[in-house]
Short mmCIF file of the C-alpha atoms (twelve columns), coordinates in Angstrom:
data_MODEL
# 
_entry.id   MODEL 
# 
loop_
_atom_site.group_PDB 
_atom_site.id 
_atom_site.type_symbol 
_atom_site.label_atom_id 
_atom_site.label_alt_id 
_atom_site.label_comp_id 
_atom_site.label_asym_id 
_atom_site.label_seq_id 
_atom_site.Cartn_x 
_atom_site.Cartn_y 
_atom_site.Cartn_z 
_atom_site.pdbx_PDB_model_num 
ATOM 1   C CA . UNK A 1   81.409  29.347  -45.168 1 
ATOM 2   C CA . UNK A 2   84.985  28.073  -46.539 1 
ATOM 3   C CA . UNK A 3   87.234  27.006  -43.435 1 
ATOM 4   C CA . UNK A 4   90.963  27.328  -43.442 1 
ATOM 5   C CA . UNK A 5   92.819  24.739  -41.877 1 
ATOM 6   C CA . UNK A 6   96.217  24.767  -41.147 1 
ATOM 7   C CA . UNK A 7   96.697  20.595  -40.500 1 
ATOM 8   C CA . UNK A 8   100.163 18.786  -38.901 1 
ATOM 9   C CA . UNK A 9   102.984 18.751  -36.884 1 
ATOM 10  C CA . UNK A 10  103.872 22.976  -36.431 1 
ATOM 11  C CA . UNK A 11  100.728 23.962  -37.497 1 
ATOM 12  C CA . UNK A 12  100.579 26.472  -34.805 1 
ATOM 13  C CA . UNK A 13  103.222 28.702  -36.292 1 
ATOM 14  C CA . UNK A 14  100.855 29.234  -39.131 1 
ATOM 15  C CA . UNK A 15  99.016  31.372  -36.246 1 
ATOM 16  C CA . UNK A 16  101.646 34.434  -36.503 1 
ATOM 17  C CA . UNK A 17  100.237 34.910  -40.553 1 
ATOM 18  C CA . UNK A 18  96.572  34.954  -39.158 1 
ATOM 19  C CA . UNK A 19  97.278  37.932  -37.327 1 
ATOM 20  C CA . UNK A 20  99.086  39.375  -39.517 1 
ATOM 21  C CA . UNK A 21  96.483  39.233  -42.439 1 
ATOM 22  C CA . UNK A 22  93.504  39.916  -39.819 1 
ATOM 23  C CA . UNK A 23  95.719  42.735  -38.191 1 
ATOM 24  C CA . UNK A 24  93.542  42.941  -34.888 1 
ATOM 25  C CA . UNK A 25  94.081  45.281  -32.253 1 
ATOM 26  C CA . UNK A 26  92.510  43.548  -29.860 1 
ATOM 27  C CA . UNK A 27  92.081  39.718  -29.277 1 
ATOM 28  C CA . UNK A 28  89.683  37.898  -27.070 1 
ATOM 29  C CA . UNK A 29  92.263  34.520  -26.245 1 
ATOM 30  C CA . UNK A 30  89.753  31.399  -24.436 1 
ATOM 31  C CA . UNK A 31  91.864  28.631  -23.414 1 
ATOM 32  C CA . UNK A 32  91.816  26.326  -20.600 1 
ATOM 33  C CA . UNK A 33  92.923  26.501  -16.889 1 
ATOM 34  C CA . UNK A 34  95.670  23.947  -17.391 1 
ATOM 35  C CA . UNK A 35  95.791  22.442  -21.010 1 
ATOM 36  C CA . UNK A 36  96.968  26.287  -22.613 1 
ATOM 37  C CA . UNK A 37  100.122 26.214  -20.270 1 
ATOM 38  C CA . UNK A 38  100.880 22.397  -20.591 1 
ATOM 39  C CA . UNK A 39  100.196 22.024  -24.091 1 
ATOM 40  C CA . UNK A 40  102.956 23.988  -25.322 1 
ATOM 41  C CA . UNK A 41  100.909 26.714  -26.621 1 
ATOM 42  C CA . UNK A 42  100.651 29.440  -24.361 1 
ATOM 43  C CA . UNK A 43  104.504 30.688  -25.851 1 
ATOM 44  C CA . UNK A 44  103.675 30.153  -29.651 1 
ATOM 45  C CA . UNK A 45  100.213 32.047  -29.469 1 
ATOM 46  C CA . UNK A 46  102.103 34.655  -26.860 1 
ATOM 47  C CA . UNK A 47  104.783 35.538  -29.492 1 
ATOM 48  C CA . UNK A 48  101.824 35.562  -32.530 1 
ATOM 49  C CA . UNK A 49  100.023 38.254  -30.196 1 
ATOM 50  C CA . UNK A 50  103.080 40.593  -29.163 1 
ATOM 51  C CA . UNK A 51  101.697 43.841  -30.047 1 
ATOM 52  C CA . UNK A 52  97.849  42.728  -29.709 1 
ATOM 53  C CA . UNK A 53  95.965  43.877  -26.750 1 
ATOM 54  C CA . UNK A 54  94.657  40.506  -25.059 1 
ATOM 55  C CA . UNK A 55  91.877  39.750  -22.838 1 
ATOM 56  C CA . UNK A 56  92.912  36.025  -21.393 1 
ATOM 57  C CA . UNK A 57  89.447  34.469  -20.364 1 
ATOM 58  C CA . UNK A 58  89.230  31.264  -18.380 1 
ATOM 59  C CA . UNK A 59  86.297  32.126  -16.117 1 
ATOM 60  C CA . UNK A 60  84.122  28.861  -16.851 1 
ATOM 61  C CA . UNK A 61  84.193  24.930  -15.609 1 
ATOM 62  C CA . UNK A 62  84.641  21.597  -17.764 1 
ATOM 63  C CA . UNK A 63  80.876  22.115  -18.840 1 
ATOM 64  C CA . UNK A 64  79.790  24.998  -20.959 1 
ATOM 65  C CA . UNK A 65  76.999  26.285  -18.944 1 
ATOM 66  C CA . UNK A 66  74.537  28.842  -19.904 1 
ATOM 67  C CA . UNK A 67  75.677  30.758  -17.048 1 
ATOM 68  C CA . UNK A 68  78.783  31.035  -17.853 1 
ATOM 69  C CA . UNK A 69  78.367  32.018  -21.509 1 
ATOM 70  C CA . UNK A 70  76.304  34.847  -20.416 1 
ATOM 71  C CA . UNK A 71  78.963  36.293  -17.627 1 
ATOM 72  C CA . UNK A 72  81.498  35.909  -20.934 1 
ATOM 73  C CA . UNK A 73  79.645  37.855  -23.173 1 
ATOM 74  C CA . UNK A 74  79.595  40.553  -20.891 1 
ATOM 75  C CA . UNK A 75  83.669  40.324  -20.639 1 
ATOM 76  C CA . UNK A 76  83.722  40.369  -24.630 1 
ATOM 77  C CA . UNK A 77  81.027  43.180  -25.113 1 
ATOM 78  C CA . UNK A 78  83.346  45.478  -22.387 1 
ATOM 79  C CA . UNK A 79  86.109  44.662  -24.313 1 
ATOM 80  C CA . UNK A 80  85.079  44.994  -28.132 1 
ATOM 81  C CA . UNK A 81  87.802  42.444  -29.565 1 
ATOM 82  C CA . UNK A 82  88.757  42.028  -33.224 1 
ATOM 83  C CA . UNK A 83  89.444  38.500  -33.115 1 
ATOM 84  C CA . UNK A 84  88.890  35.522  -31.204 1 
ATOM 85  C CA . UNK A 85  90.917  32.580  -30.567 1 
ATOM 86  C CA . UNK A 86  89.958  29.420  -28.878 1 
ATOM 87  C CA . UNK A 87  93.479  26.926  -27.738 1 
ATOM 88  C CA . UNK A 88  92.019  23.967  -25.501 1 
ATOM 89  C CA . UNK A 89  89.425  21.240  -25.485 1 
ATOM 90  C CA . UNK A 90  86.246  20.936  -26.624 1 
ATOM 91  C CA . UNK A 91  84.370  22.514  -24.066 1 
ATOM 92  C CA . UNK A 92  86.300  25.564  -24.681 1 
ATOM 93  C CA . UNK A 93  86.121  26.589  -28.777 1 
ATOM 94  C CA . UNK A 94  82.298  25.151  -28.004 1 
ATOM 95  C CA . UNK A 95  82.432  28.417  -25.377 1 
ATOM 96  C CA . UNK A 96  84.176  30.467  -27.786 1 
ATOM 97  C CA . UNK A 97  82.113  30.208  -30.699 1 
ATOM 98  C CA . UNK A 98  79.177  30.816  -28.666 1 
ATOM 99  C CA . UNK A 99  80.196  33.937  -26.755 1 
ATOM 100 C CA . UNK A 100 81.339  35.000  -30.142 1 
ATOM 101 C CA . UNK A 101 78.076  34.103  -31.981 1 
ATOM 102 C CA . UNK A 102 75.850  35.863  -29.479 1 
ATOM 103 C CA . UNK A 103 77.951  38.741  -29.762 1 
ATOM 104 C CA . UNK A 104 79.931  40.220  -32.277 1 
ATOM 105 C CA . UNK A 105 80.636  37.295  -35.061 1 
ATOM 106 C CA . UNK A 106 84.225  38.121  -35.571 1 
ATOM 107 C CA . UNK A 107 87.013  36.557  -36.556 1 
ATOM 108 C CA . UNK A 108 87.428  32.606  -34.770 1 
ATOM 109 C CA . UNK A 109 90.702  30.336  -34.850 1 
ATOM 110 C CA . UNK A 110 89.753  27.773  -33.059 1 
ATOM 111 C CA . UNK A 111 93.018  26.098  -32.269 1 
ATOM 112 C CA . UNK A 112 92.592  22.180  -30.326 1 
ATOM 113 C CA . UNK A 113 95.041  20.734  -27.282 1 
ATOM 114 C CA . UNK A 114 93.305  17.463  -27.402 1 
ATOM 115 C CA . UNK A 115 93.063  14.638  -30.193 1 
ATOM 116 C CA . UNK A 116 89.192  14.330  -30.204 1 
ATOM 117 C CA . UNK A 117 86.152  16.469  -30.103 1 
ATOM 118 C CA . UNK A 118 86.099  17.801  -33.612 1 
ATOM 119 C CA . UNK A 119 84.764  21.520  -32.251 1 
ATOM 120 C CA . UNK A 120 86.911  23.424  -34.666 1 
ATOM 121 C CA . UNK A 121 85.444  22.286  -37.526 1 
ATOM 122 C CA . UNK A 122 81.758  22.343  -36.388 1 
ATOM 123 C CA . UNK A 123 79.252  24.938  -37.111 1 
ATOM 124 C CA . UNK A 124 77.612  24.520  -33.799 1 
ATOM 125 C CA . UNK A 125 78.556  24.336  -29.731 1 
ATOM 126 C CA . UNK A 126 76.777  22.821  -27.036 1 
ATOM 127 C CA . UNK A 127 75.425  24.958  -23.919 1 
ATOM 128 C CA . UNK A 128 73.557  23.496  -20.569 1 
ATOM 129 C CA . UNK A 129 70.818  25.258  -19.227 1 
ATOM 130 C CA . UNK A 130 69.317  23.580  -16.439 1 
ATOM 131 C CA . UNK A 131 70.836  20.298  -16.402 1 
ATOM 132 C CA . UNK A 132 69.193  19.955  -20.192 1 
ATOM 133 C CA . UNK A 133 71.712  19.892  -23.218 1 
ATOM 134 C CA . UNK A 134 71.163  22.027  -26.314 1 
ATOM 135 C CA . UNK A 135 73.271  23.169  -29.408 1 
ATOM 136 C CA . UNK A 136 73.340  26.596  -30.628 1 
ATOM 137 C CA . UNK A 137 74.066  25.775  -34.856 1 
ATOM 138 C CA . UNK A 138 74.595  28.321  -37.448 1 
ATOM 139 C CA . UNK A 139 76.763  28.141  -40.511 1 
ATOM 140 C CA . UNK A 140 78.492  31.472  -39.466 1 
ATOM 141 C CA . UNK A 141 79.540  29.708  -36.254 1 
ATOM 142 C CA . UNK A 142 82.025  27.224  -38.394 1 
ATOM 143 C CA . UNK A 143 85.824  28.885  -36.848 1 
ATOM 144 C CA . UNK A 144 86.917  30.624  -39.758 1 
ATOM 145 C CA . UNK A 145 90.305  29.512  -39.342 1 
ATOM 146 C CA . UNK A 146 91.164  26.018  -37.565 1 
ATOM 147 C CA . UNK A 147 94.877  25.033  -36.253 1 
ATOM 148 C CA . UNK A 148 95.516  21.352  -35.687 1 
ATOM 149 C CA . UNK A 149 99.022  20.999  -34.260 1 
ATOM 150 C CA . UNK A 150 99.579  17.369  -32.793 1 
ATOM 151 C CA . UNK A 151 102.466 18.580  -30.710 1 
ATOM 152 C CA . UNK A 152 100.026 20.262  -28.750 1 
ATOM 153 C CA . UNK A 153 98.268  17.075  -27.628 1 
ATOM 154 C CA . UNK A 154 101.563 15.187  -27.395 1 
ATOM 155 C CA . UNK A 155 101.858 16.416  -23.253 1 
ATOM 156 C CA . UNK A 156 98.785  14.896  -22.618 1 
ATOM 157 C CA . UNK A 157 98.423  11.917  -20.046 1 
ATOM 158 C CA . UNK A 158 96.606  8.269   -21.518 1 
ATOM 159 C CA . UNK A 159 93.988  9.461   -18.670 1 
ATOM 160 C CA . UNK A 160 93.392  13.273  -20.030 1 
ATOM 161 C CA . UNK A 161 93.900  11.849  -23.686 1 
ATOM 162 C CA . UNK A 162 91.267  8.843   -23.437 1 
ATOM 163 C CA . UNK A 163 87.342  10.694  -23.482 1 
ATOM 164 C CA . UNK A 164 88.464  12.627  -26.479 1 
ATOM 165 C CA . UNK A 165 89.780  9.717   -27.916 1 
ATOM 166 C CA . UNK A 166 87.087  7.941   -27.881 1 
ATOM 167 C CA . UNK A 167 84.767  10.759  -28.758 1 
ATOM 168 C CA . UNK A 168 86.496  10.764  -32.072 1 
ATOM 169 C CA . UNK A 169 85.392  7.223   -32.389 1 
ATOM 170 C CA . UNK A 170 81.842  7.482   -31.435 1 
ATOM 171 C CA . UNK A 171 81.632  10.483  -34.188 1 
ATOM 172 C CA . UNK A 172 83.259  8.706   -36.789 1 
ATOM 173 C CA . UNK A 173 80.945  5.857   -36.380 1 
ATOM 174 C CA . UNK A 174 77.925  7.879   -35.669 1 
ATOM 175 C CA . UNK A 175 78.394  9.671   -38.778 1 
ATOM 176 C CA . UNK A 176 78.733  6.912   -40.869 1 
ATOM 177 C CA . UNK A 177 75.413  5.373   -39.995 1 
ATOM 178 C CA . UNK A 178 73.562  8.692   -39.074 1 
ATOM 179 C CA . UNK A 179 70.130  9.347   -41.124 1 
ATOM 180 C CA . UNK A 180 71.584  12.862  -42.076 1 
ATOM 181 C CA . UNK A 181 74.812  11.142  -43.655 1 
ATOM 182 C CA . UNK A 182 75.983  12.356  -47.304 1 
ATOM 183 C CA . UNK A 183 78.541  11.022  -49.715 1 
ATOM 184 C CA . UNK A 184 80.756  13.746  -48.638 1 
ATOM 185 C CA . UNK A 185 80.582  12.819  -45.054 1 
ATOM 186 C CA . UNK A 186 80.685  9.219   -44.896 1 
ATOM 187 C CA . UNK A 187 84.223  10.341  -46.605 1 
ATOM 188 C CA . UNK A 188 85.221  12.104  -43.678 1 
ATOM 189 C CA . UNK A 189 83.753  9.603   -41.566 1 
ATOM 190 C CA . UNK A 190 85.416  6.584   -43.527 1 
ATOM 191 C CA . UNK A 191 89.020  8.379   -43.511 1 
ATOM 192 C CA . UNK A 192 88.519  9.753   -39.771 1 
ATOM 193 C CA . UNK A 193 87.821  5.458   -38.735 1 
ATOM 194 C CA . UNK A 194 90.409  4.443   -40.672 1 
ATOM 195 C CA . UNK A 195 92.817  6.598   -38.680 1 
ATOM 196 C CA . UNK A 196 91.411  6.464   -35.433 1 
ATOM 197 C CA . UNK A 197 90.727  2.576   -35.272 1 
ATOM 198 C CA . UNK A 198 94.243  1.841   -35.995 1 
ATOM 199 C CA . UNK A 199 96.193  4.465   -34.195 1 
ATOM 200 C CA . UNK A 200 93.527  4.771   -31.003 1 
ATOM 201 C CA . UNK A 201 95.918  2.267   -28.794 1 
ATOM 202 C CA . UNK A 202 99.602  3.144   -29.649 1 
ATOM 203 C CA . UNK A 203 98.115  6.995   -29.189 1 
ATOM 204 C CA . UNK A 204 96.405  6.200   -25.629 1 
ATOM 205 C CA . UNK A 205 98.935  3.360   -24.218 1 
ATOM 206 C CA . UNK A 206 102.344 4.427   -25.658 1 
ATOM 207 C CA . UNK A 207 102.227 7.870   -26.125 1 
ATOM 208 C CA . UNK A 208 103.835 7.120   -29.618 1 
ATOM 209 C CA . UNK A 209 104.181 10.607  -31.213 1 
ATOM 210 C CA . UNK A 210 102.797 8.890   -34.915 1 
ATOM 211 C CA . UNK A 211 100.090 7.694   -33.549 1 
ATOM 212 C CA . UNK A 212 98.965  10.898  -31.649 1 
ATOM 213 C CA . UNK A 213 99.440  12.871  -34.787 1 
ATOM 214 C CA . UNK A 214 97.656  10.676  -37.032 1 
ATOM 215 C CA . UNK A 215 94.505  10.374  -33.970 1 
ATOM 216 C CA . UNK A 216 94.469  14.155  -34.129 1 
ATOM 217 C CA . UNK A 217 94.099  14.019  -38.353 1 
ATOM 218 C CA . UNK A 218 91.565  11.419  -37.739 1 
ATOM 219 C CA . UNK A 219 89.308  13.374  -35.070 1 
ATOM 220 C CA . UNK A 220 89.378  16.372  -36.945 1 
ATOM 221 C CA . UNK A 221 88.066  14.389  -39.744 1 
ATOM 222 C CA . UNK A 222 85.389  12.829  -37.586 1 
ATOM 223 C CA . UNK A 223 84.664  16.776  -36.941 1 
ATOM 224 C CA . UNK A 224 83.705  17.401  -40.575 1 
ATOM 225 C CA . UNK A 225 81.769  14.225  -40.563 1 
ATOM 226 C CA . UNK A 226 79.356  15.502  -37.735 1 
ATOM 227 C CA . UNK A 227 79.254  18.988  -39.170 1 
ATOM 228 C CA . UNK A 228 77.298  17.326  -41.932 1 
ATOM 229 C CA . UNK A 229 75.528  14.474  -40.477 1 
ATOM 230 C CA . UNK A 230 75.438  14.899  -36.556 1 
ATOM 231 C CA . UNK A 231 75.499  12.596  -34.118 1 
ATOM 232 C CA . UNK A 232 72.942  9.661   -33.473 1 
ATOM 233 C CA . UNK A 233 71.936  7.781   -30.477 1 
ATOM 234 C CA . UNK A 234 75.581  7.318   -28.176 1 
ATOM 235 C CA . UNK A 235 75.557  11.334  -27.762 1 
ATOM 236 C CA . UNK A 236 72.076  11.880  -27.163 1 
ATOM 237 C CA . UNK A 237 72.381  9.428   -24.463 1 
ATOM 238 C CA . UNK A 238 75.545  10.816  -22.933 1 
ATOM 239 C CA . UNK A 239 74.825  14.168  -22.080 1 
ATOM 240 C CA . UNK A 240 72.837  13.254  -19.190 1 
ATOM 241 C CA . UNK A 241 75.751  11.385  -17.713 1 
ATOM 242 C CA . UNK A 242 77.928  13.829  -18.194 1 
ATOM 243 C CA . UNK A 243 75.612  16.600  -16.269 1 
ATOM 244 C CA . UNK A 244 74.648  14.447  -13.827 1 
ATOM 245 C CA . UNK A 245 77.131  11.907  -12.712 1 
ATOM 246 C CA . UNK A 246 80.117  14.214  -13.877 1 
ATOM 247 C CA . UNK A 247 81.695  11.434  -16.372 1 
ATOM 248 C CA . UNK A 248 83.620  13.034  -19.584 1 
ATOM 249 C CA . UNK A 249 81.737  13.157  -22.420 1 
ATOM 250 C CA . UNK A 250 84.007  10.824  -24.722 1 
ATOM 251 C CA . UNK A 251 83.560  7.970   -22.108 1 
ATOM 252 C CA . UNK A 252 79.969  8.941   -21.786 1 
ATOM 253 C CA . UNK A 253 78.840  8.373   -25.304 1 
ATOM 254 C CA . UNK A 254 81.882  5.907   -25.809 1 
ATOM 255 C CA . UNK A 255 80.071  3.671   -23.023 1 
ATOM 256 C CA . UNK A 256 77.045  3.477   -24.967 1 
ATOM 257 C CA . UNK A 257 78.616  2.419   -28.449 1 
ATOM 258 C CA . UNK A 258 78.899  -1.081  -28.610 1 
ATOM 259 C CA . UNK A 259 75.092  -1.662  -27.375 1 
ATOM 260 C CA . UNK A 260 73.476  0.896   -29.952 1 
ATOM 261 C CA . UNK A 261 75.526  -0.802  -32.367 1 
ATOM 262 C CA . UNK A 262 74.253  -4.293  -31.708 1 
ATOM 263 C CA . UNK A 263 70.693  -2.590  -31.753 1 
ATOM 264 C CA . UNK A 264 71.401  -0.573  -35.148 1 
ATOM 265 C CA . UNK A 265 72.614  -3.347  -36.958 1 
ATOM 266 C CA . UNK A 266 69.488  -5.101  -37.197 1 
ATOM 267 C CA . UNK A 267 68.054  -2.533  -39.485 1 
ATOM 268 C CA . UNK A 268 67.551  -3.804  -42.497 1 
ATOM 269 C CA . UNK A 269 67.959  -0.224  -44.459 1 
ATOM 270 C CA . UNK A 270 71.313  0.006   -43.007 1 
ATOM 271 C CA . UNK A 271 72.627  -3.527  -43.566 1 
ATOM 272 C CA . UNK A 272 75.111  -1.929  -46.406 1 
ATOM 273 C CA . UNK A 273 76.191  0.784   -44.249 1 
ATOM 274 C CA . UNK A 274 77.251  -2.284  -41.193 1 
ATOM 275 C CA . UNK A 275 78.626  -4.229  -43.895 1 
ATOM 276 C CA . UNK A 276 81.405  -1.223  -44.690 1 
ATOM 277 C CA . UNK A 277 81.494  -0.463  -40.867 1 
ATOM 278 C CA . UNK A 278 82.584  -3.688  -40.439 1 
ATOM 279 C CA . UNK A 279 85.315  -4.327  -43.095 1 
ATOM 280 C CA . UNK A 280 86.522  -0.706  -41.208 1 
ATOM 281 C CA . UNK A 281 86.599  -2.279  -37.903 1 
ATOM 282 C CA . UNK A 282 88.198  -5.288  -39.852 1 
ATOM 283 C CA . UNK A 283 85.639  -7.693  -38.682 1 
ATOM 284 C CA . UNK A 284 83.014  -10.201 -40.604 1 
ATOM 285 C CA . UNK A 285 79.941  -9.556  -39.077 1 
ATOM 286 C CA . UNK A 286 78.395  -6.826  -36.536 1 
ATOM 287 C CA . UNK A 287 78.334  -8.841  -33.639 1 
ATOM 288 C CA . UNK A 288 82.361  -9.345  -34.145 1 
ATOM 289 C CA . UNK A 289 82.551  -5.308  -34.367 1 
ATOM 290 C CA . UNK A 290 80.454  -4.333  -31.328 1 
ATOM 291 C CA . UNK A 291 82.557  -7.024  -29.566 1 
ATOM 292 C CA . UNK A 292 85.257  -5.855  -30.911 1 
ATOM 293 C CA . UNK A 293 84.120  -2.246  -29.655 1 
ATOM 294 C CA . UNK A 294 83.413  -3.860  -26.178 1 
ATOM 295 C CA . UNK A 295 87.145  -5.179  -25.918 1 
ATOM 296 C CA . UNK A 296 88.732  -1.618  -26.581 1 
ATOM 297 C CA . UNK A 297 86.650  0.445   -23.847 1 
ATOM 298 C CA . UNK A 298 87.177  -3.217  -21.495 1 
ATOM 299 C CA . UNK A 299 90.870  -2.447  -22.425 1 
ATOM 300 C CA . UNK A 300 90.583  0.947   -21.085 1 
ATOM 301 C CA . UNK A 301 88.392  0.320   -17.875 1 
ATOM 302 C CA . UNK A 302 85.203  1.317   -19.849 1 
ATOM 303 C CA . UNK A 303 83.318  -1.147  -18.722 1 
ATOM 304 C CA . UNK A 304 79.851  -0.629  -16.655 1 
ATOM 305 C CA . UNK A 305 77.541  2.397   -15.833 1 
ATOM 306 C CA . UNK A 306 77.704  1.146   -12.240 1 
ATOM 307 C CA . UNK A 307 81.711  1.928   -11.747 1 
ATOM 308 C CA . UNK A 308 80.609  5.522   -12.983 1 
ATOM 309 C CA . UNK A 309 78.336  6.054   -9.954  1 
ATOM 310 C CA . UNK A 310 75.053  4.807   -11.683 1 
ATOM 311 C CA . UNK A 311 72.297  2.409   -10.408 1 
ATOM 312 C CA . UNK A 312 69.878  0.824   -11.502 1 
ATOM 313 C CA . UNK A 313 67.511  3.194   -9.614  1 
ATOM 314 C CA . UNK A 314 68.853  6.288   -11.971 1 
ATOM 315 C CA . UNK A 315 68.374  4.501   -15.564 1 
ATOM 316 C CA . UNK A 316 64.996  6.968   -15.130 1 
ATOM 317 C CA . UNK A 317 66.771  9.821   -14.864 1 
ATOM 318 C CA . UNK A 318 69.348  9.003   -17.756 1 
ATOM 319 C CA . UNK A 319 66.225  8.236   -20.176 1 
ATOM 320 C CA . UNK A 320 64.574  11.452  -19.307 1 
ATOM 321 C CA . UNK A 321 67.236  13.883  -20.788 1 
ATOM 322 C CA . UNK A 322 67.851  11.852  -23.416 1 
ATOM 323 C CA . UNK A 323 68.416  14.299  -26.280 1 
ATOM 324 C CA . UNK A 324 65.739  13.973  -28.794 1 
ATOM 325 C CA . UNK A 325 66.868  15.786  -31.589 1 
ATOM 326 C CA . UNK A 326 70.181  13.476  -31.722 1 
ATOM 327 C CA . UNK A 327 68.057  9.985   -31.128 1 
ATOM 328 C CA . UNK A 328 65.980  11.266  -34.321 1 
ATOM 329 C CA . UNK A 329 69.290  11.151  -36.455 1 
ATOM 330 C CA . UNK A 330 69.409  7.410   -35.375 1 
ATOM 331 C CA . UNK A 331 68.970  4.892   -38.496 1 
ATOM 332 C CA . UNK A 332 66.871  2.579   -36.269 1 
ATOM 333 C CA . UNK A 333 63.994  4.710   -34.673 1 
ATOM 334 C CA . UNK A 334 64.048  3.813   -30.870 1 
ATOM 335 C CA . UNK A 335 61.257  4.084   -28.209 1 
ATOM 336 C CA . UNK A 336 61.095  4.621   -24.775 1 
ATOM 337 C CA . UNK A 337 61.612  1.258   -23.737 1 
ATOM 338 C CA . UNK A 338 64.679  0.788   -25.922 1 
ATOM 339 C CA . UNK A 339 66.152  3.564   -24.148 1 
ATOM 340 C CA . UNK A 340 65.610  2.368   -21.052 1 
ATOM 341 C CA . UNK A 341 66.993  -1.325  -22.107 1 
ATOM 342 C CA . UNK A 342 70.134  -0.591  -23.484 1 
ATOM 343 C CA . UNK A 343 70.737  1.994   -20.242 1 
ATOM 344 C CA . UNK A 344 69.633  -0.821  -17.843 1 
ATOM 345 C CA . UNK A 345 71.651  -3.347  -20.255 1 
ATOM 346 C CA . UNK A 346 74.989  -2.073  -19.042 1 
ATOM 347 C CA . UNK A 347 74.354  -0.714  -15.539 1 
# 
């Protein structure tokens, strides 16, 4: 399926047309507890919806839990909506798209607060069930229509603004060297780095409006990437520390990055892929680039496993839910024991 995607600064008055075209009388609006009100886009989407009878759901936590998608799906089947739109984080157009996938498959703008996950432009959405990580992934789950406004991520702390950040980052650079990469995404991929590995600091440290705008181009790029090629090794490790020791998911795969990249690089098969990673990261060699990689989560207190509540005695746990079907996407096949190494490595 075709996406449109409405891209830059006042994007989100491009909403008021989607309305108008889809004509809905009823809308089913997700958004976050906070971000919708902060962001600057609970007004904008208000005044696109006067006339529209809305059902404002909110009722779920940071994770999208199985749980929680089922109680939804009740809300939207009561309701019957036309449309749905999705303004927050990641966690919340993954919930959209799914309530709206096991449900009625209408209509989904998917509109993002936060410079980073790439959800809106991904045919697929993470759920938890049990503690265990899985993605529901259809082509008709792809938003039909995405909004990416940078003004909305603009009233975001460095704190709120950094996992997402740096998820952009991990899925630019997972794509790239991802088994399941094309031509067509390591374009993304290439553009998304580009953008993200020379804006990331003025976007996280200053605030500088540029910056932000050209991180939010950038991540939504990463987010075609990964629609193709998926993610490799860094997610499938993360989700575990994200369930379990409640660490964002940005910082959780983010913290894994510069040791699968030292362990990567030593594939032979992907030696032209480093080679281009590299020259992105504008270093000379792959150890320069994982340090590199090292410096920029050191700058940003991204440093150990152990200041994120983790011992040595739960590098076990962390390589049991270690997502298979992401590690197989990895160019250099790992084992059990390389799991549990590069885990241990930075505990």
């Amino acid at each position: 399926m075709k996406q449109i995607e409405y891209v830059g600064v006042g994007a989100l008055s491009r909403l008021a047309e989607i309305i108008e075209e889809l004509a809905p009388k009823k809308a089913f609006l997700v958004t976050g507890k906070v971000s919708y009100e902060a962001s600057g886009a609970a007004q904008k989407v208000g005044e696109a919806l006067v006339g529209v009878d809305v059902l404002h759901y909110t009722d779920f936590g940071t994770l999208p839990l199985e749980e929680d998608v089922i109680r939804a799906v009740e809300a939207y089947n009561a309701f019957a909506p036309d449309v749905v739109i999705a303004v927050g984080g990641g966690h919340v157009i993954d919930m959209a798209k799914a309530i709206n996938f096991l449900t009625g498959k209408k209509p989904v703008v998917a509109i993002p607060t936060t410079a980073g996950t790439g959800s809106e432009s991904t045919h697929f959405a993470v759920v938890y069930r049990g503690g265990i990580k899985h993605s529901l992934a259809s082509e008709e789950m792809l938003p039909e229509f995405a909004i990416v406004d940078p003004e909305l991520a603009m009233s975001l702390s460095k704190e709120a603004a950094l996992p997402s950040a740096l998820d952009a980052l991990c899925q630019a650079i997972e794509s790239f060297w991802s088994n399941k990469a094309t031509a067509e995404s390591r374009g993304y991929a290439r553009k998304a780095l580009e953008a993200i590995w020379a804006n990331i600091i003025p976007a996280l440290e200053q605030r500088d409006p540029a910056a932000i705008a050209a991180l939010c181009i950038g991540a939504h790029k990463a987010g075609k990437a990964i629609n193709i090629s998926e993610t490799t090794a860094c997610h499938a490790f993360s989700y575990g520390l994200t369930y379990s020791f409640g660490v964002p998911h940005g910082i959780a795969a983010a913290i894994f990055l510069p040791g699968v990249y030292r362990y990567n690089c030593t594939d032979e098969a992907a030696a032209p892929v480093f080679a281009e990673l590299n020259a992105l990261l504008g270093c000379r060699d792959s150890e320069e680039a994982a340090t590199a990689l090292q410096g920029l989560l050191t700058r940003f207190g991204v440093t150990a496993l152990s200041r994120l509540g983790v011992n040595h005695s739960d590098v076990a746990l962390l390589a049991a839910v270690v997502n298979s079907e992401r590690l197989g996407n990895n160019p250099r096949r790992m084992t059990g024991g390389d799991v549990t190494r590069i885990i241990n490595d930075i505990v």
